[in-house]
C-alpha positions in Angstrom: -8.6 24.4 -12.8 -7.0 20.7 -13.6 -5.3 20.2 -10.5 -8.8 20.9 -8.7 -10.6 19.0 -11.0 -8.2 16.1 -10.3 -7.2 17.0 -6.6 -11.3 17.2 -5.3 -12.1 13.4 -6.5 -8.8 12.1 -4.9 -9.0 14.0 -2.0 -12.8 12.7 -1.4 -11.3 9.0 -1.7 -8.7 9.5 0.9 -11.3 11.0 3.5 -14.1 8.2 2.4 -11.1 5.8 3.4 -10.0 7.7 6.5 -13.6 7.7 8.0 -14.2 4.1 7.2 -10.8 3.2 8.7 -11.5 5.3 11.9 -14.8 4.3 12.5 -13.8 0.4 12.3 -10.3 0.8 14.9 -13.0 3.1 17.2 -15.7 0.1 16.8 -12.7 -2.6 17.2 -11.5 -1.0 20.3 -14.5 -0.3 22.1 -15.4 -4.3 21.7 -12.2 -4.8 23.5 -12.3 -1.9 25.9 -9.4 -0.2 25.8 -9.1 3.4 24.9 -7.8 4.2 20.9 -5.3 6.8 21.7 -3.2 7.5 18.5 -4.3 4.2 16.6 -7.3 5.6 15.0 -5.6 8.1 13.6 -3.1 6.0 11.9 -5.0 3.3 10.5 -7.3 6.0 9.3 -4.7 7.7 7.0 -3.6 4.2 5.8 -6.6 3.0 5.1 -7.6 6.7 3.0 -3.7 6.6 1.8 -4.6 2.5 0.5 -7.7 3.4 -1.0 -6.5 5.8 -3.1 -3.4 3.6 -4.5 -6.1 0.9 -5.5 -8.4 2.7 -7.0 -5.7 4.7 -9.0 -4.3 1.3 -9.9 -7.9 0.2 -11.1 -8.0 3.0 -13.2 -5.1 2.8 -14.7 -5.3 -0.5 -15.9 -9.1 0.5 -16.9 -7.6 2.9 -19.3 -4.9 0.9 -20.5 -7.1 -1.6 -21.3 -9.4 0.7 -23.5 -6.2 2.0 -25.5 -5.3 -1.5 -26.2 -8.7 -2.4 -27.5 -8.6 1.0 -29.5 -5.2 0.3 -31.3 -5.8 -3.0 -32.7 
């Protein structure tokens, strides 16, 4: 039950990112006219893959912070 509690916020962060990333190189390459074959795709899963790094490196430091403040 933890893993799916943890796995379903992380996984909804990499597909928020994935759709976002799509939908720009889609946008980007239909103002230059050219046909998005495989690119898409790719920046997509970057941009989802990204997304989750920073906000698990926000968090992080987030909760580093508060155990700092609680320890002194």
């Amino acid at each position: 039950m933890f893993l799916f509690a943890l796995a379903t916020p992380a996984l909804l962060v990499v597909v928020l990112g994935y759709v976002v990333g799509h939908a720009v190189t889609e946008w980007v390459y239909g103002v230059l006219g050219a046909e998005a074959t495989w690119a898409s795709e790719v920046v997509g899963w970057t941009t989802g893959l990204v997304l989750l790094g920073v906000v698990t490196l926000l968090l992080v430091a987030r909760w580093r912070r508060r155990q700092a403040r609680h320890q002194k």
